[in-house]
C-alpha positions in Angstrom: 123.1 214.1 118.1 124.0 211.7 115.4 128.1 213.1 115.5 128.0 212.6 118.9 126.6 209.4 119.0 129.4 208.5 117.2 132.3 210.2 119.4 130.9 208.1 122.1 131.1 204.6 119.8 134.7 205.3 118.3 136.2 206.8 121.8 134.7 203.7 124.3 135.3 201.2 121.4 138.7 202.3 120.8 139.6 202.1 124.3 138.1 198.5 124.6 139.8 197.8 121.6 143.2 198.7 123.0 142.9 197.0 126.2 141.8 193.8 124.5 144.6 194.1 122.9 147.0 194.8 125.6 145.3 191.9 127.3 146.0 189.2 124.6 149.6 190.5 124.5 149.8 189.2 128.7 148.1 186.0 127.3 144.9 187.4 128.9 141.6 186.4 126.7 139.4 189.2 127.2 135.5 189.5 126.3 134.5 191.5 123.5 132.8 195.0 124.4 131.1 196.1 120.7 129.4 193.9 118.8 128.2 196.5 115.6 125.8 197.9 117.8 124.6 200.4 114.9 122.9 197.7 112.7 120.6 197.0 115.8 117.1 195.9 114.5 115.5 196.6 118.1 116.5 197.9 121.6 117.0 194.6 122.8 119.4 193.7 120.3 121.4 197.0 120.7 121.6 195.9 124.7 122.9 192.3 123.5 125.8 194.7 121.6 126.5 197.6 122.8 129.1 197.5 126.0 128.1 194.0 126.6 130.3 193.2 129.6 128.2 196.0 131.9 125.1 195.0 129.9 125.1 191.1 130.6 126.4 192.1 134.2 123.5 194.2 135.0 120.9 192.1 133.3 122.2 188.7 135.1 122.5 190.5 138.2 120.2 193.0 138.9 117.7 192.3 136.4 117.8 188.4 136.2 118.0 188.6 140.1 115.4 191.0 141.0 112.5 189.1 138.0 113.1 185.8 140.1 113.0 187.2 143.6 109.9 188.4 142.6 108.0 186.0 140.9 109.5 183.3 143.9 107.9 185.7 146.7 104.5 186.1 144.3 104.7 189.9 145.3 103.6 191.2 141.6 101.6 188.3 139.9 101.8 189.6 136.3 104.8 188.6 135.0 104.9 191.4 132.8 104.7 194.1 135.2 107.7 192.5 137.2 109.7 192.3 134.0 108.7 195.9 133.5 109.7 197.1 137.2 112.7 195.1 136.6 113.6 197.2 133.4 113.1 200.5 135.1 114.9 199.1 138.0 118.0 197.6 135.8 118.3 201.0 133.9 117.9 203.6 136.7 120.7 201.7 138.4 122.7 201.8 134.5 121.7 205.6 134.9 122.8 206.0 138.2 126.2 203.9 137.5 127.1 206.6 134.8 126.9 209.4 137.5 124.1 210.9 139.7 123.1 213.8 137.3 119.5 214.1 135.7 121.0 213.3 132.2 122.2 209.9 133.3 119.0 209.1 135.4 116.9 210.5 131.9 118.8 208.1 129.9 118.7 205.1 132.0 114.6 205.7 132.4 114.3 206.4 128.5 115.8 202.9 127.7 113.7 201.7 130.2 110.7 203.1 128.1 112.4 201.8 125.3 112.2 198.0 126.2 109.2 198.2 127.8 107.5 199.8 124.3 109.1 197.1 122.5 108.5 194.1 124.9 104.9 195.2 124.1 105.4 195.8 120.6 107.2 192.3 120.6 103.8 191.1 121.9 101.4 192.4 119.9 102.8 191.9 116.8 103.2 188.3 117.3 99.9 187.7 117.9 98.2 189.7 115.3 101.5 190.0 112.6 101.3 193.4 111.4 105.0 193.8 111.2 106.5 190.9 109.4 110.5 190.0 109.6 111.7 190.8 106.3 114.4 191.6 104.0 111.9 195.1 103.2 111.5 195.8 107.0 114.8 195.4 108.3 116.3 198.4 107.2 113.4 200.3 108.3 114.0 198.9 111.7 117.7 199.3 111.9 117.2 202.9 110.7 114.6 203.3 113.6 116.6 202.0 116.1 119.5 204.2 115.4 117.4 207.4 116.0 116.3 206.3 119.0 119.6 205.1 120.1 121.4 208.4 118.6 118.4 210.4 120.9 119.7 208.7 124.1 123.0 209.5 123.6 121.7 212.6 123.1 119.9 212.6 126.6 123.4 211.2 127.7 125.2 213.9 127.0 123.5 216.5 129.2 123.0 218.8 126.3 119.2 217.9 125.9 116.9 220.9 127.4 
């Protein structure tokens, strides 16, 4: 899970590496794609890192599209559970980007699960601080993070049941 995890990084970062590269060569100034995404200290934060030109696509136009559309046309009045259908929306369509196999669809949907756990995590703990941002916590939440991410990769690769 874990060595895998980190085939995936090195093989997709190398390649974005090399074509930045090639690009700045041709004077062509070309986005970063990795941003450390293994020091994460939440799911939201590995998104904001990890393959960020496909993330910040899909989040500005599927997810970013599909919360307003809602909340213009009042069809869900929570605006929680449209950010939450937007989620499983934005990452079944990641899934089914990757390839239409269960492993890719089980991936997208877990991440889903995973910002939608946090977003309410995020919530909660705001209100009644029982998880404070600290130089004792962070660790523990980078170290969390990992797992989890290393456990979708894991999903990813098709090898899971």
């Amino acid at each position: 899970m874990y060595a895998y995890s980190m085939y995936l990084f090195f093989d997709f970062a190398g390649y974005s590496a090399f074509a930045i590269g090639i690009s700045y060569i041709m004077g062509i100034k070309t986005p970063e794609n990795f941003n450390m995404p293994f020091i994460s200290r939440n799911i939201k934060d590995f998104w904001n890192r990890w393959h960020m030109t496909l993330s910040f696509w899909f989040r500005d136009y599927v997810y970013m599209r599909f919360v307003f559309l809602m909340r213009k046309k009042k069809w869900i009045k929570d605006r929680y559970v449209t950010s939450y259908i937007g989620y499983f929306l934005l990452f079944f369509l990641m899934g089914v980007w990757h390839g239409l196999e269960w492993h890719y669809i089980l991936y997208g949907l877990y991440h889903a699960f995973l910002m939608i756990s946090f977003d309410i995590f995020e919530r909660i703990n705001k209100k009644h601080k029982f998880w404070p941002n600290n130089k004792a916590t962070r660790p523990i939440a980078i170290i969390m993070t990992f797992n989890f991410i290393c456990f979708g990769f894991y999903i990813f690769s098709g090898k899971f049941i």
